[in-house]
Structure formats: structure tokens, C-alpha cells
VOBA-1610 file (N, C-alpha, C; in pm, whole numbers, padded with zeros to 5 digits, always signed):
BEGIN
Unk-01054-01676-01228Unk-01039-01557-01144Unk-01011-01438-01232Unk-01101-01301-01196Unk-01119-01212-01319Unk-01091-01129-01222Unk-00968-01014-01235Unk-00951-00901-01145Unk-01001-00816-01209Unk-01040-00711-01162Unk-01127-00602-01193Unk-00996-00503-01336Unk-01101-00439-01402Unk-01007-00298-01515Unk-00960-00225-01423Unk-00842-00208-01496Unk-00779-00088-01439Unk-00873+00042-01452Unk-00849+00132-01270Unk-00934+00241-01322Unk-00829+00361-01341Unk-00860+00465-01357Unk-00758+00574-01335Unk-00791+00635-01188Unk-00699+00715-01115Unk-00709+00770-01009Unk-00623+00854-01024Unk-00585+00932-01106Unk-00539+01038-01153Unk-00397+01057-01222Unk-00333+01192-01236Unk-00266+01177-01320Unk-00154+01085-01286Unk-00170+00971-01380Unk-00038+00859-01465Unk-00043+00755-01327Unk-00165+00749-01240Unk-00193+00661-01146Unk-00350+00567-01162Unk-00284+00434-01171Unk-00414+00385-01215Unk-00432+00261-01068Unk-00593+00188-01074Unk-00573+00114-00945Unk-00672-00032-01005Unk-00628-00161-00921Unk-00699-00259-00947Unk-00770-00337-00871Unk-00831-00373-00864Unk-00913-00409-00748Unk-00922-00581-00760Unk-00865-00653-00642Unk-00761-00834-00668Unk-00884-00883-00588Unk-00925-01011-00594Unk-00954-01140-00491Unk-00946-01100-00407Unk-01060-01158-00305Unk-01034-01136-00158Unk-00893-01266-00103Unk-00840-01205+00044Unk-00743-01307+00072Unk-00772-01306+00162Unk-00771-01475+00286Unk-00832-01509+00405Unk-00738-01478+00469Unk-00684-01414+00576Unk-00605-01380+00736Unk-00633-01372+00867Unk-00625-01517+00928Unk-00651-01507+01054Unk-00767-01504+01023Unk-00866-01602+00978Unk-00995-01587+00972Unk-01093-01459+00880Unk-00982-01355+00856Unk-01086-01267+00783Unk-01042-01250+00609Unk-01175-01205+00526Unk-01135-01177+00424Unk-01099-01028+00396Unk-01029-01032+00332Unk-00933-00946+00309Unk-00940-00874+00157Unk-00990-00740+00147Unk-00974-00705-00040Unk-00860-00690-00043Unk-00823-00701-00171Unk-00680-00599-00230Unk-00705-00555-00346Unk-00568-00498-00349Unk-00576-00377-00427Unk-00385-00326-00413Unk-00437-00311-00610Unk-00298-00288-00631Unk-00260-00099-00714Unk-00180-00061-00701Unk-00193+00071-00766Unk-00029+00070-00878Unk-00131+00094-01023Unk-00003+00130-01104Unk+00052+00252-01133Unk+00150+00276-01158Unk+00183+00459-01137Unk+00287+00449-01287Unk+00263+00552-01332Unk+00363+00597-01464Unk+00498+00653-01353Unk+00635+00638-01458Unk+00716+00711-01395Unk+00734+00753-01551Unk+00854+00872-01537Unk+00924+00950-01644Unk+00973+00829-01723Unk+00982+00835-01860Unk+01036+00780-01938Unk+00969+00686-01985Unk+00828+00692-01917Unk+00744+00592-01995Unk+00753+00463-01953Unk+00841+00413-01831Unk+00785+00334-01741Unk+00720+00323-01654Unk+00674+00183-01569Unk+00599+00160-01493Unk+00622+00091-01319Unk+00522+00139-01256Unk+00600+00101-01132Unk+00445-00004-01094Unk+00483-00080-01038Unk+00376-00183-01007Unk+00392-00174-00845Unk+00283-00142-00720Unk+00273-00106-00589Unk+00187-00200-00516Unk+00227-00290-00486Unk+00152-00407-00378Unk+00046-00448-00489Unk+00120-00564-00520Unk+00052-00591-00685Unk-00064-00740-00624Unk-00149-00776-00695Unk-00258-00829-00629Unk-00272-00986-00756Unk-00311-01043-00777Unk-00323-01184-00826Unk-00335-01134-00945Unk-00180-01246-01043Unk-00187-01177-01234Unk-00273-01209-01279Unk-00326-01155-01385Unk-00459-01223-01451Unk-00361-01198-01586Unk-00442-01270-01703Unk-00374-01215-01809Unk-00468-01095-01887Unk-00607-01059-01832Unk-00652-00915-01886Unk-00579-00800-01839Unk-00545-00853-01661Unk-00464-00726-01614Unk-00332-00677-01695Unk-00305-00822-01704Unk-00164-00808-01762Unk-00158-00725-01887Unk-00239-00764-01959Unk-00249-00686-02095Unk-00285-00573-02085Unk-00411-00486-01974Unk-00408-00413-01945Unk-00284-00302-01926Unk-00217-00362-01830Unk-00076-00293-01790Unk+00043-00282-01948Unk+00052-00363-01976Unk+00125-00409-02096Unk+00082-00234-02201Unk-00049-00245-02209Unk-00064-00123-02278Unk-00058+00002-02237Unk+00015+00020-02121Unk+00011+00178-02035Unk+00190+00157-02070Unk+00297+00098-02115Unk+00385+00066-02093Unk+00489-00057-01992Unk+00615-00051-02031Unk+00718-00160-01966Unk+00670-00141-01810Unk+00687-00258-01765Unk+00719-00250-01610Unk+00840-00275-01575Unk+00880-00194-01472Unk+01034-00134-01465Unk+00994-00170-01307Unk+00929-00151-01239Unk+00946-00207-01099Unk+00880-00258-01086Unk+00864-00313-00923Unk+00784-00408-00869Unk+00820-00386-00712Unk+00667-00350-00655Unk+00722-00337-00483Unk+00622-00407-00442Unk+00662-00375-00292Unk+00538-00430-00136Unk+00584-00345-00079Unk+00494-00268-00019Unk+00549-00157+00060Unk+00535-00213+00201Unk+00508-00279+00250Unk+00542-00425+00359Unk+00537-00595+00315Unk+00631-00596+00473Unk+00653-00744+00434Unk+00562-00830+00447Unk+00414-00817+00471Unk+00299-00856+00489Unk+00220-00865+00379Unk+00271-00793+00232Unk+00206-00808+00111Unk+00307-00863+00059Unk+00283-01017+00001Unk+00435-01100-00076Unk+00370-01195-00125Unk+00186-01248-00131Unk+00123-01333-00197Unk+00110-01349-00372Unk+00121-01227-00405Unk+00123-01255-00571Unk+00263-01193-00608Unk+00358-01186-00546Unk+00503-01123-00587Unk+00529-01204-00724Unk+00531-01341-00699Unk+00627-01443-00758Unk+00539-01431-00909Unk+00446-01409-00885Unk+00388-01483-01029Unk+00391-01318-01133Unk+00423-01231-01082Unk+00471-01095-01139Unk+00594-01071-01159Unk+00683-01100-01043Unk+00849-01124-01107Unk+00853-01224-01228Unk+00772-01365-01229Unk+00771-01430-01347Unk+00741-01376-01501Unk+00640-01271-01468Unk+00618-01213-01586Unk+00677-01102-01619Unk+00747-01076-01566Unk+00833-00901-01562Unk+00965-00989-01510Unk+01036-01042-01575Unk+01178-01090-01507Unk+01303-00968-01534Unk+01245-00902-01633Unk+01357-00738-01625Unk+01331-00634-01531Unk+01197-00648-01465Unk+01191-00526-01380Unk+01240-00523-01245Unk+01313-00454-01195Unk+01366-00443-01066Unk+01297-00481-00956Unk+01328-00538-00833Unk+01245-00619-00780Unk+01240-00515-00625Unk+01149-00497-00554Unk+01197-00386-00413Unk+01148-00445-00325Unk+01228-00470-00195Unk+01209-00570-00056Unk+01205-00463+00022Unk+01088-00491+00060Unk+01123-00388+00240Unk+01139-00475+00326Unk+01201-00418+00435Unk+01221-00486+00612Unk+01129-00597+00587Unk+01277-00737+00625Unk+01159-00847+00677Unk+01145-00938+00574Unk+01148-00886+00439Unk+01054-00943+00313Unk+01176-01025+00251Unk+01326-01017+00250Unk+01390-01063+00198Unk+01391-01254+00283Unk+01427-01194+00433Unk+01388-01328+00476Unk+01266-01416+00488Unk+01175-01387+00483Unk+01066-01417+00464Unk+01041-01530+00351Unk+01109-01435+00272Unk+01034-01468+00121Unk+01197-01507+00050Unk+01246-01653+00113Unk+01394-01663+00036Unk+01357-01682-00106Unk+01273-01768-00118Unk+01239-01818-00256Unk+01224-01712-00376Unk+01213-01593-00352Unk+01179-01481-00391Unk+01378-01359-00473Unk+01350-01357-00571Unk+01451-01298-00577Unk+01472-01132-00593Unk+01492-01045-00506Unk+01480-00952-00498Unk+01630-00865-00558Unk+01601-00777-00594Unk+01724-00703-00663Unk+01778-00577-00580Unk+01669-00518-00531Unk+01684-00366-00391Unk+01581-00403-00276Unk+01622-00342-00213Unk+01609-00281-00100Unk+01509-00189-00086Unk+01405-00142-00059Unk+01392-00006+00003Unk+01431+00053+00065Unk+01452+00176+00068Unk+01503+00241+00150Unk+01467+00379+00257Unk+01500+00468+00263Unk+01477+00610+00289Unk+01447+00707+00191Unk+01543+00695+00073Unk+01543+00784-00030Unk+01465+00720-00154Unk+01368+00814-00219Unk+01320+00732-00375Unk+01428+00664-00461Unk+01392+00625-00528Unk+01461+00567-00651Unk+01494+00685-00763Unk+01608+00673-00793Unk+01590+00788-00924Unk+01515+00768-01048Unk+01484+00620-01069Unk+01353+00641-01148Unk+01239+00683-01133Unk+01187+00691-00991Unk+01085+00747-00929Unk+01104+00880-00834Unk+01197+00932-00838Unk+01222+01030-00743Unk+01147+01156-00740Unk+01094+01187-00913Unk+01056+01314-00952Unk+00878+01329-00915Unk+00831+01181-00924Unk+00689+01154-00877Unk+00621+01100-00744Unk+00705+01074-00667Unk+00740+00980-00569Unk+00802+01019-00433Unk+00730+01080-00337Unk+00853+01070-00229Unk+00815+00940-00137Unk+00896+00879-00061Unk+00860+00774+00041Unk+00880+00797+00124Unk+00822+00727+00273Unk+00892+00726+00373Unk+00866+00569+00461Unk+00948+00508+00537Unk+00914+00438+00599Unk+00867+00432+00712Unk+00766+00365+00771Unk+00692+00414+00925Unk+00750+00278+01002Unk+00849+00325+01095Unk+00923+00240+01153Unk+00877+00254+01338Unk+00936+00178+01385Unk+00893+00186+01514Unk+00776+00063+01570Unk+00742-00019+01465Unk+00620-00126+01477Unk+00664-00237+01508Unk+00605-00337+01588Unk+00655-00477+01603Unk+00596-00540+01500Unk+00493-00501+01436Unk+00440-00610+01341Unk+00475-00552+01212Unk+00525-00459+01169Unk+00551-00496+01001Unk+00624-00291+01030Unk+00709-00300+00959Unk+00759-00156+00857Unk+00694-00150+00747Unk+00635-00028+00747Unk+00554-00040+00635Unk+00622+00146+00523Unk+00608+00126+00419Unk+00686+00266+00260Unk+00542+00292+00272Unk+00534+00458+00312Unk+00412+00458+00232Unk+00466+00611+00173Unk+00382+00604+00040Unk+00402+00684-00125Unk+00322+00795-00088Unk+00400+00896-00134Unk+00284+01027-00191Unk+00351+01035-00349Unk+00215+01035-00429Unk+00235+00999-00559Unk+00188+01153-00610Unk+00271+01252-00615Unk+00277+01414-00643Unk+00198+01448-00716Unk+00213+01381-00851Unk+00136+01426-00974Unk-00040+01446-00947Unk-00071+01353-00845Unk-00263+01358-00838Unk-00233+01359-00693Unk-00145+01404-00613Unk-00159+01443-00476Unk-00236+01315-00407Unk-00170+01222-00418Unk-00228+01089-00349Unk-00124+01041-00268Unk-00136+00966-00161Unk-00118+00947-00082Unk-00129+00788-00020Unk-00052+00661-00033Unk-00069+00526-00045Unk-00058+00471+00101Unk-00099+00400+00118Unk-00116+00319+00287Unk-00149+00201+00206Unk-00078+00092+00300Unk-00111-00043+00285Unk-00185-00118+00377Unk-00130-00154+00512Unk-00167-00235+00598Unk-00205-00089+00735Unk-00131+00039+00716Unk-00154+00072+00876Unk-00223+00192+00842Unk-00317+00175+00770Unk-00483+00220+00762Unk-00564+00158+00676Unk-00640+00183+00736Unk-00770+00066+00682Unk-00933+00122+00732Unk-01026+00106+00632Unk-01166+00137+00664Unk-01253+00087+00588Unk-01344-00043+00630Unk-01432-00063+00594Unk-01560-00058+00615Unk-01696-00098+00533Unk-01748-00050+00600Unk-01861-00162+00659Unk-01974-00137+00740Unk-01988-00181+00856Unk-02072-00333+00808Unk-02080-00353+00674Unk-02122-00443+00603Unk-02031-00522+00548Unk-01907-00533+00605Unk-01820-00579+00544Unk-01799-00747+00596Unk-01796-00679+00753Unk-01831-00837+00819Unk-01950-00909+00885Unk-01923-00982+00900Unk-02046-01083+01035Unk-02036-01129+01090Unk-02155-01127+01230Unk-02104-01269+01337Unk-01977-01154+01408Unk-01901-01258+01495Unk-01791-01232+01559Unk-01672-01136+01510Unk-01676-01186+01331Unk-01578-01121+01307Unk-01622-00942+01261Unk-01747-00885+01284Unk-01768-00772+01328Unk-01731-00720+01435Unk-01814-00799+01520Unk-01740-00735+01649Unk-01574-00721+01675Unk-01521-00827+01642Unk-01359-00811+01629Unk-01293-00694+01571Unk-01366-00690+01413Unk-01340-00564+01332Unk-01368-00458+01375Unk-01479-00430+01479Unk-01521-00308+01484Unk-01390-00268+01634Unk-01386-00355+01708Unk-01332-00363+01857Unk-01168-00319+01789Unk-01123-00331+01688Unk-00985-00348+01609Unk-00973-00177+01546Unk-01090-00105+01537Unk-01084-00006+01491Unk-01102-00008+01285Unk-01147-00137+01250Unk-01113-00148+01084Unk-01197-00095+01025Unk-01335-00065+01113Unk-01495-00065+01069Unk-01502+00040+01111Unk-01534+00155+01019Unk-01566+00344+01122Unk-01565+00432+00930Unk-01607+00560+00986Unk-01644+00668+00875Unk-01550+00651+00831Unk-01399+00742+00856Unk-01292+00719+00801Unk-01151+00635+00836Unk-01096+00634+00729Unk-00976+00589+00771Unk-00913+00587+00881Unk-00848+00458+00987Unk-00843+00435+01066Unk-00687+00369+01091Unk-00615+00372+01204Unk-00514+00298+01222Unk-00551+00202+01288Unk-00584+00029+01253Unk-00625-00080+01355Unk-00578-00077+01433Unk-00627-00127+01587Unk-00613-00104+01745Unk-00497-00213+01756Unk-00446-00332+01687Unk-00308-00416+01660Unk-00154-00359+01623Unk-00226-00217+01509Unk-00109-00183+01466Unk-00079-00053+01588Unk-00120-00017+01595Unk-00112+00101+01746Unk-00083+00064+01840Unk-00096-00054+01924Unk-00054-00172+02006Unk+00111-00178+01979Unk+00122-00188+01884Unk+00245-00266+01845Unk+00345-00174+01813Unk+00330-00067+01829Unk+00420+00054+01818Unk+00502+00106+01925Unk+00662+00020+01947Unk+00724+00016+02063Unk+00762+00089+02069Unk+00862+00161+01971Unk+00928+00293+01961Unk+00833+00433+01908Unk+00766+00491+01976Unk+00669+00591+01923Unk+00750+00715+01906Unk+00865+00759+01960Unk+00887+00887+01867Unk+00977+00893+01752Unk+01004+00721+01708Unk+01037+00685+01561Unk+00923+00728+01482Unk+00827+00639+01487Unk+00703+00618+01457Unk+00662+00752+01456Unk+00613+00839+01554Unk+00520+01033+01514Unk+00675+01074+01433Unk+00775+01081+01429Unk+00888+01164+01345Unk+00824+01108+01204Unk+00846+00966+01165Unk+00823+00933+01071Unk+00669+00984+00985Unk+00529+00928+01053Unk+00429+00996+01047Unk+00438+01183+01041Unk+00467+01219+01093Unk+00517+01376+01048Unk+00560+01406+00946Unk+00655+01362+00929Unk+00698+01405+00734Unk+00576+01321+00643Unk+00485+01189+00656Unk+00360+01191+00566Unk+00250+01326+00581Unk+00247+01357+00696Unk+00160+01422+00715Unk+00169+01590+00661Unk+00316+01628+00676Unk+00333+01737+00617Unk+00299+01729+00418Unk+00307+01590+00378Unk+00299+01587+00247Unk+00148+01656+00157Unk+00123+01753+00064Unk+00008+01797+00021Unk-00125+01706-00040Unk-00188+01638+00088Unk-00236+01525+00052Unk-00381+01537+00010Unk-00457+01516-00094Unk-00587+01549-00131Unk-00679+01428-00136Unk-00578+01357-00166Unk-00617+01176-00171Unk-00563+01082-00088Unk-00629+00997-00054Unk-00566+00854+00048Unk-00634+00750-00028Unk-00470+00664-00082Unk-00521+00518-00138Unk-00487+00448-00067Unk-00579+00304-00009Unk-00536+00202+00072Unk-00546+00083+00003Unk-00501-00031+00056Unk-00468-00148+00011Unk-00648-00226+00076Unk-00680-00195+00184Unk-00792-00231+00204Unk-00880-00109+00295Unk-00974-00050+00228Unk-01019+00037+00251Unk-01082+00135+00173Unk-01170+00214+00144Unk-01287+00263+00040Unk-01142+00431+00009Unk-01132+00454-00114Unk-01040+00521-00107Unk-01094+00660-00109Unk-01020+00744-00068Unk-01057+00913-00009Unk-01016+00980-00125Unk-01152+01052-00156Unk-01079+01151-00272Unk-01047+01299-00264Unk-01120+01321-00143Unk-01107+01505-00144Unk-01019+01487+00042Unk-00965+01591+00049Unk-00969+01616+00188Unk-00891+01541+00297Unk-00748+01509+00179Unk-00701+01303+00255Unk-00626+01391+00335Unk-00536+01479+00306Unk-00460+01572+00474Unk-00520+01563+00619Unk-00642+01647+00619Unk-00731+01676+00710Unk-00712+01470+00800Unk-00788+01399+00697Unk-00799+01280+00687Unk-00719+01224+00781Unk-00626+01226+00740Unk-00493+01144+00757Unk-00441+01208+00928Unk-00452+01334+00959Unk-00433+01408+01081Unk-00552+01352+01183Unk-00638+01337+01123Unk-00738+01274+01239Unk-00698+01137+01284Unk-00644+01050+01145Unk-00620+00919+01190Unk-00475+00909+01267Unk-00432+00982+01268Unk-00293+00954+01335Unk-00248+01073+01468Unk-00381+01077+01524Unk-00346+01209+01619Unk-00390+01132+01746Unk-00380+00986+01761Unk-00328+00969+01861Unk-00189+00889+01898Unk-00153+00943+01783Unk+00021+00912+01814Unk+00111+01029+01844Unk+00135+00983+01982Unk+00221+01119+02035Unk+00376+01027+02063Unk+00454+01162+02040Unk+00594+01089+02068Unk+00679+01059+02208
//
């Protein structure tokens, strides 16, 4: 298993492209994004199956100093990256600690960045969901903008058979970026959820990176307001 080179996606943000993973019948890309912080470390963001080219890859951009999932729904290649990074700080969001006992986590996520990441980094959590809390990043330096699980866009060749129609009926399959018709469903508390979405949306967004989904390079604000304007509070 050969994960793709790291590419760049701008400044001191690089991205990798992992194995597909089966869920509920579908395959699934991933995709992991590495980000420089100050001081010449590294933050590793919903990290995707180790290889040892990746590894070396990373190895030569500098230390890895963290390690996240920005939901508790990404925790498949955690372990075999804490194994190889056993100094870097480990970050659990909602959910992920129990989930994943076997797993040894060191923080928390939270509300506020990290002060190793604070200067590149703002977060927020999108709360209000029955199926997962999900951190999503605006990464300042290249005006990007990270989503994991609650946007997604592929495209219309992605599936077949039934599981098109499912995908398309789900909202996963369309021009742009999309919130699936599961995760919108599942949003009990909605004026948690638009408060939260409001402060991403105010963020100066030019780019949208997703965990599964063709990534946006010009125009991710605009973007991002279309996909989330039918969440009213």
C-alpha cells in the first residue's frame, strides 16, 4: 500500500491522498493535511494509513508535535501514527476518547487553539449533531479552510448501481461542496449548530479542504455560504 506524495496546498500546508476505506457499504477516499506550525513543528490533521515514504516524507518538513481527528469518526490510522510519533501530543475530540480506549490520548480539543497552533490556526467546533462533533480549521497562512465528514463532494463517477442513487439522494454527489442529507438530519440543536457555522463562515476563506471531496481553490467563502444556507437557527 503506496499513499500518494505529499502535495503542497499552500503556505506551510501540505496534503496526502490515503486508501480508500469501506463504510456502510461505500468506499470512502481520504485524505490527510500536514500544516507547519511556528517553531518548526508539525501538526498532523485526520492522518490517513502510515506508509514509510509518507513517513519520510513528513520526517523531512520537520518533528511532529501533534496529532488530531477533527471527529470521532476519523480514528482508523490514529494508532499506527501515535506509534511512530510517541512524543507528539495526542488530540481527542467528543466521543473519541471512549470510543477509542485502546488509544492513548494526551488533550482534548477544545474551543480555543492550542498555543502551539494558535498563531496559524483558529478552530471551532460544530456542535449540535447526533452523529459526530466535528473541529473544523481555518489554516490563515493560505486562507484554507478544513472540513472532514460534514462536507463532502464527489463526483458523479464516483459511484454505481444503488450506491449512486443513495449518494446522490444523500446530497454527496453535486457541483459543489455539500452538507450530506444524514448530517443535516441529525442536527437536533440547530441554533448551536448556525452560531457555530457562523463564526466558520465569517472566517476569510479562499480555499475548502475536505477529507472526502475534490478540494476548492478559489472562492471557498462564497462556497461554503451556499453549502450551509440551509441551516437556519
Amino acid at each position: 500500500m503506496q499513499a500518494a506524495p505529499l502535495q503542497p496546498f499552500g503556505d506551510g500546508l501540505w496534503i496526502a491522498d490515503g486508501p480508500r476505506v469501506s463504510v456502510l457499504g461505500f468506499d470512502y477516499p481520504t485524505r490527510m493535511a500536514v500544516i507547519a506550525l511556528p517553531g518548526g513543528g508539525l501538526l498532523l490533521w485526520s492522518p490517513i494509513a502510515c506508509t514509510p515514504a509518507l513517513q519520510a516524507e513528513i520526517d523531512a518538513l520537520g518533528p511532529v508535535r501533534h496529532i488530531l481527528s477533527p471527529n470521532h469518526l476519523h480514528h482508523l490510522f490514529l494508532a499506527e501514527w501515535f506509534e511512530a510519533y510517541p512524543d507528539a501530543a495526542r488530540h481527542a475530540p467528543k466521543g473519541l476518547r471512549e470510543k477509542r480506549r485502546d488509544l492513548d490520548f494526551t488533550h482534548d480539543l477544545g474551543t480555543a487553539p492550542h498555543p502551539d497552533w494558535q498563531v496559524v490556526l483558529d478552530q471551532q467546533p460544530i456542535r449540535g449533531n447526533r452523529i459526530t462533533t466535528e473541529w473544523v480549521f481555518h489554516h490563515r497562512p493560505s486562507r484554507t479552510t478544513l472540513f472532514c465528514d460534514l462536507l463532502q463532494q464527489f463526483p458523479d463517477s464516483a459511484f454505481t448501481g444503488w450506491r449512486r442513487i443513495v449518494a446522490r439522494l444523500d446530497r454527496m454527489i453535486g457541483a459543489e461542496p455539500s452538507v450530506p442529507r444524514k448530517f443535516r438530519l441529525a442536527f437536533v440543536d440547530r441554533a448551536t449548530a448556525h452560531a457555530d457555522i457562523a463564526q466558520t463562515l465569517a472566517w476569510p476563506t479562499e480555499r475548502v479542504l475536505m477529507a472526502h471531496g475534490t478540494p476548492v481553490t478559489a472562492q471557498g467563502q462564497a462556497q461554503l455560504h451556499r453549502a450551509f444556507g440551509w441551516l437556519k437557527a
